[in-house]
C-alpha positions as CSV (number, residue, x, y, z in Angstrom):
1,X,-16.3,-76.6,-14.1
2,X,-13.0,-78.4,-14.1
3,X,-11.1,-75.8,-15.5
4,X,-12.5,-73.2,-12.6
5,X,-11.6,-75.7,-9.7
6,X,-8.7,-76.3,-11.3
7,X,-8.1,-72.2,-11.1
8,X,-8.8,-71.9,-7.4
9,X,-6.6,-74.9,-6.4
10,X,-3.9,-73.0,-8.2
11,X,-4.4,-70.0,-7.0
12,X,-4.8,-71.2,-3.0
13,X,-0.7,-71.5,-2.3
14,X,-0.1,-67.3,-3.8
15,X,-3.4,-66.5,-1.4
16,X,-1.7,-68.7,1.5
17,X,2.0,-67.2,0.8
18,X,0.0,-63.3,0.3
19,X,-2.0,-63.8,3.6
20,X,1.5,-65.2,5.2
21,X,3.6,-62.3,4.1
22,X,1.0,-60.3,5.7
23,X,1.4,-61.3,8.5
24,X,4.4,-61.6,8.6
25,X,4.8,-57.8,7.8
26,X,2.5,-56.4,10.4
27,X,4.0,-59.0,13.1
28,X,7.4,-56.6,12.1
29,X,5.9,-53.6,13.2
30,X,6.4,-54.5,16.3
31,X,10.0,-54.6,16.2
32,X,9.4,-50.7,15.5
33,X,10.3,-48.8,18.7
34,X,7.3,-47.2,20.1
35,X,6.6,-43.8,20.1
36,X,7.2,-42.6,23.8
37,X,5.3,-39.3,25.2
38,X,7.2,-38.1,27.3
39,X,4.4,-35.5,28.6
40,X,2.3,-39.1,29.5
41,X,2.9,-38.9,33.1
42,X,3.2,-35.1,33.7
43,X,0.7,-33.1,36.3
44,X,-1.7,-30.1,35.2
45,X,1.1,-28.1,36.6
46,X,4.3,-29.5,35.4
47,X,2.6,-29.3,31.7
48,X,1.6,-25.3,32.3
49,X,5.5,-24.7,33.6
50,X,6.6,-26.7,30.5
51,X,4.9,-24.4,28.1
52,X,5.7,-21.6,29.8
53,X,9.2,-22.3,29.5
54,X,9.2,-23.0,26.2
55,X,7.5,-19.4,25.3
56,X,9.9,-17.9,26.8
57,X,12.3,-19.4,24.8
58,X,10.2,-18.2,21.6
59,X,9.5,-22.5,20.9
60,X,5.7,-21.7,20.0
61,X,5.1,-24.8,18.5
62,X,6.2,-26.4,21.7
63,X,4.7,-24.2,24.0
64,X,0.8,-24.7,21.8
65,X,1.5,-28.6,22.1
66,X,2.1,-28.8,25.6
67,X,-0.5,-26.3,26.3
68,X,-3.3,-28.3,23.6
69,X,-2.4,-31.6,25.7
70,X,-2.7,-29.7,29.0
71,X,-6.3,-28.7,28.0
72,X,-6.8,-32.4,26.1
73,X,-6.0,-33.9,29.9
74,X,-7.2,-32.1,32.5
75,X,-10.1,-29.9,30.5
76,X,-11.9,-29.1,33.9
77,X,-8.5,-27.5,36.1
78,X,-8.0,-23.9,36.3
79,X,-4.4,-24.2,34.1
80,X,-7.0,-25.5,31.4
81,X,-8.3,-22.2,31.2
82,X,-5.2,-19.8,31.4
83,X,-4.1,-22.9,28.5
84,X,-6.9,-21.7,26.3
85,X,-5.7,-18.1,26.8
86,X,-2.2,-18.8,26.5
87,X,-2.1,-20.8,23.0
88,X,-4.2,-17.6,21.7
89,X,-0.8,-15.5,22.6
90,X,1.4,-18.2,21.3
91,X,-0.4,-18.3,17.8
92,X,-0.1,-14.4,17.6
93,X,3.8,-14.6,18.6
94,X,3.8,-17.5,15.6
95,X,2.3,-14.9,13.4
96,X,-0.7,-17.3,12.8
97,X,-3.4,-14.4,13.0
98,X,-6.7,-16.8,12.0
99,X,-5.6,-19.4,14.8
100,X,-4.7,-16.9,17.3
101,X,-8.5,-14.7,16.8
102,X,-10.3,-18.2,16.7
103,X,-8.4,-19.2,20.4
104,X,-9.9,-15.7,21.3
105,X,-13.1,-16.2,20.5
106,X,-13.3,-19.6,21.9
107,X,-12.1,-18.4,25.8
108,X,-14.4,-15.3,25.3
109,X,-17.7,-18.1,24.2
110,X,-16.0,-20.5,27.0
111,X,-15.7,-18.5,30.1
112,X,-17.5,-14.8,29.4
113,X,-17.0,-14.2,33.3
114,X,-13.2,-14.8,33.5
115,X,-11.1,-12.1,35.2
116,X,-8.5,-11.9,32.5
117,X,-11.5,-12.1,29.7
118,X,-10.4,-8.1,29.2
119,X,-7.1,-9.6,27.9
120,X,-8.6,-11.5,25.0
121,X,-10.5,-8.7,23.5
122,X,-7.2,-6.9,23.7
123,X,-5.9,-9.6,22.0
124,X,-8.3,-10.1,19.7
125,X,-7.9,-6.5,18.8
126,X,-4.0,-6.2,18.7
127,X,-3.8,-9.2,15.8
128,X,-6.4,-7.4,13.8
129,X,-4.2,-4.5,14.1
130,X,-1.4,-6.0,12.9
131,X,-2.7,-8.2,10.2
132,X,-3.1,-5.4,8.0
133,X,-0.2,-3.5,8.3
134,X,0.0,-2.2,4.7
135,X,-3.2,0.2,5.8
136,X,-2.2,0.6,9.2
137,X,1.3,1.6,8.7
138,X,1.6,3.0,5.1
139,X,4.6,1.3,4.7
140,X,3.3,-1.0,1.4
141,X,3.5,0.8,-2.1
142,X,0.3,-1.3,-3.1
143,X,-2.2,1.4,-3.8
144,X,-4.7,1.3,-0.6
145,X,-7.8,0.9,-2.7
146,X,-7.2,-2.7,-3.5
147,X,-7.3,-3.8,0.2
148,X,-9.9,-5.3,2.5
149,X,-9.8,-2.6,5.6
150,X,-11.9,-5.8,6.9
151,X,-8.7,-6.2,9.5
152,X,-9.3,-2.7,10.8
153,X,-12.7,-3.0,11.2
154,X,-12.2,-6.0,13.0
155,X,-9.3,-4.5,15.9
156,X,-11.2,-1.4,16.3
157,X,-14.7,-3.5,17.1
158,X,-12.7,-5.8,19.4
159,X,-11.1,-2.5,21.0
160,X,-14.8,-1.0,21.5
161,X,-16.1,-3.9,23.1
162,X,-13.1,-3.2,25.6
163,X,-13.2,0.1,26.5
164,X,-16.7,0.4,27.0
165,X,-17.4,-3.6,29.2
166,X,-14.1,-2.9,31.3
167,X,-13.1,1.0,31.3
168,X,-10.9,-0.2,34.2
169,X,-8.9,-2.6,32.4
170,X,-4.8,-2.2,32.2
171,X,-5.5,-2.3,28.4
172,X,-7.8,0.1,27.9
173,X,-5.7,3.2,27.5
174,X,-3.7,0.9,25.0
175,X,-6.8,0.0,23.2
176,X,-8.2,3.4,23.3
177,X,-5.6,4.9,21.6
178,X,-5.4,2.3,18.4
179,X,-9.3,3.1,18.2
180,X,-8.0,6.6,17.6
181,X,-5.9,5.7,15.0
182,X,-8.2,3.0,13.3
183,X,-10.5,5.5,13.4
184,X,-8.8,8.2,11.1
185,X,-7.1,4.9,8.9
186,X,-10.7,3.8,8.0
187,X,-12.0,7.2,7.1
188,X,-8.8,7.7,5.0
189,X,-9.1,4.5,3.4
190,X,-12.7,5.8,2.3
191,X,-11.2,9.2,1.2
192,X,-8.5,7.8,-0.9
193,X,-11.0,5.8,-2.8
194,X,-13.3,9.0,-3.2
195,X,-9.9,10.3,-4.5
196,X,-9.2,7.3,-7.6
197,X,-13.2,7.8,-7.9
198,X,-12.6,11.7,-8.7
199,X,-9.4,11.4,-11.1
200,X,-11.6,8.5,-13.3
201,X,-14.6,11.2,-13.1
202,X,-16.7,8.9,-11.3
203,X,-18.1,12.1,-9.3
204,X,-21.2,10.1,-8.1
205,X,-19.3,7.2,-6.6
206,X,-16.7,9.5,-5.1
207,X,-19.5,11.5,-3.5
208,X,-20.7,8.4,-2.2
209,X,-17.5,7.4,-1.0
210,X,-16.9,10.8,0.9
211,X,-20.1,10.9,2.6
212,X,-19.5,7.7,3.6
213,X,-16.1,8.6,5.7
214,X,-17.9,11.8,6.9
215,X,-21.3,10.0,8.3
216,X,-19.0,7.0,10.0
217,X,-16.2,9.2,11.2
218,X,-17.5,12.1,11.8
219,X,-14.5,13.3,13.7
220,X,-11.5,11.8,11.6
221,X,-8.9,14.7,10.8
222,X,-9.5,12.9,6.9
223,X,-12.8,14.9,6.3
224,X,-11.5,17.7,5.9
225,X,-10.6,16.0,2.4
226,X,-13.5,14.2,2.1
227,X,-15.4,17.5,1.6
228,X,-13.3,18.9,-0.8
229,X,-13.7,16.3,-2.7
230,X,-17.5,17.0,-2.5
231,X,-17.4,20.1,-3.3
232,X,-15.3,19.4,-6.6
233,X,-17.2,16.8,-7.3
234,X,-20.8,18.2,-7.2
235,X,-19.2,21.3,-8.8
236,X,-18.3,19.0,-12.2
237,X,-21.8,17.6,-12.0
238,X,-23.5,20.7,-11.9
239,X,-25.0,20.5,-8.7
240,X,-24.7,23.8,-7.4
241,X,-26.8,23.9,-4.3
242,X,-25.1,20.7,-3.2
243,X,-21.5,22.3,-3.8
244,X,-22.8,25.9,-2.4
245,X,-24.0,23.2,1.3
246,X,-20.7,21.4,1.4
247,X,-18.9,24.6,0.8
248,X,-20.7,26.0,3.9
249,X,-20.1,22.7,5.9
250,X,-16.4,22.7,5.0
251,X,-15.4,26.4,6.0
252,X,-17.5,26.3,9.4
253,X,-15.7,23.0,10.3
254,X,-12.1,23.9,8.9
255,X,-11.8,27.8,8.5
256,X,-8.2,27.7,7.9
257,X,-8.1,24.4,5.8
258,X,-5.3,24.9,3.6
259,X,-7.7,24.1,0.5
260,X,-8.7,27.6,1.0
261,X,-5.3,28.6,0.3
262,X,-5.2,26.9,-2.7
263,X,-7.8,28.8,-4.8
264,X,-9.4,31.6,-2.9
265,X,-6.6,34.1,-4.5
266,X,-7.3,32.7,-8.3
267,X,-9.8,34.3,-10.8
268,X,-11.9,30.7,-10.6
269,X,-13.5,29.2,-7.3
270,X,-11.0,27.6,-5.2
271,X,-13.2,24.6,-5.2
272,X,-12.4,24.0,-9.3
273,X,-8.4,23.5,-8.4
274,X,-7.8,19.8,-7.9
């Protein structure tokens, strides 16, 4: 016992000096400048202008902090809601595509009713469209089988929901159009993969897979393709009926296809050159 009393009254001074320095250390933070917010006294309207300045100056980290704190403050005002729509345009401009759809969604959940609602589907759309420009545009040399057309499907929903709730709307001939395109991307996404199906002689799977583009785009100029590669395909599996149907299908829908070209003057059925 004498030793462990002992102990503690050795120990108490380094607890004292520890407990001192402490203090002594936290005391000094205040001889740190403070932090000074400079947005701390700003109006609902001096905050909007402030952010709108600074997106114009292509600061988009600026103009989402001014417009975050504009919400933060005055979450009730009607620059609180243009601020939620805003901060969805200045994430897309920051090529942040998850933040900027999120924003979207939130003002679309928030305020259904909201005269410039039309805008964030249009939005919502437009940075789906863009995410995935390697399917979009063509312009990637990765082979189009190993992407998600997730992206497309995406815009193109987004679109739909805006042409058909607000026909009216100033975007939707914009938004019409891209569905035009999506449309024929997504059915030639499906064709291409029918296509690697067909050179590994997966002939059921590429059936599947040109069906598939022919039943959800039924009017994509990619069919035409699609039921070639039907044809061939039930051909090699023997499936003569089948192959006789699509055959039928193909040259009432595309009478001059330029498949016909291909193999109607050769000894063999035109349907047996790849």
């Amino acid at each position: 016992m004498r030793s462990v009393a002992a102990f503690l009254r050795a120990l108490a001074p380094v607890v004292f000096i520890g407990a001192g320095l402490g203090s002594t250390l936290l005391g000094g933070c205040g001889l740190l400048p403070d932090v000074v917010d400079e947005t701390a006294s700003w109006s609902a309207s001096k905050l909007y202008s402030e952010a709108k300045d600074a997106m114009a100056e292509s600061s988009y980290d600026k103009a989402i902090k001014y417009f975050e704190k504009l919400e933060a403050r005055f979450p009730y005002g009607r620059y609180a809601q243009q601020a939620q729509l805003e901060v969805a345009y200045a994430y897309y401009r920051q090529n942040e595509p998850a933040s900027a759809i999120a924003a979207c969604d939130r003002f679309i959940r928030l305020h259904p009713n909201h005269p410039n609602v039309d805008y964030a589907y249009y939005l919502k759309g437009l940075t789906n469209f863009n995410e995935d420009l390697g399917l979009l545009g063509y312009v990637s040399l990765q082979d189009l089988t190993e992407r998600d057309p997730k992206a497309a499907r995406d815009s193109f929903d987004a679109f739909k929901v805006l042409v058909n709730k607000y026909p009216e709307s100033k975007y939707t001939p914009d938004a019409t159009a891209r569905m035009k395109y999506l449309v024929n991307a997504l059915a030639s996404h499906e064709v291409h993969v029918a296509r690697y199906y067909m050179k590994r002689e997966a002939y059921v799977a590429a059936v599947n897979r040109a069906q598939a583009a022919i039943k959800t785009y039924p009017d994509a100029p990619a069919n035409e393709e699609a039921l070639f590669i039907m044809i061939k395909a039930y051909d090699l599996l023997g499936m003569n009926d089948l192959r006789d149907d699509a055959e039928r299908v193909m040259r009432t829908n595309f009478p001059k296809s330029e498949y016909y070209a291909r193999g109607l003057n050769r000894v063999e059925p035109w349907w047996k050159l790849w």
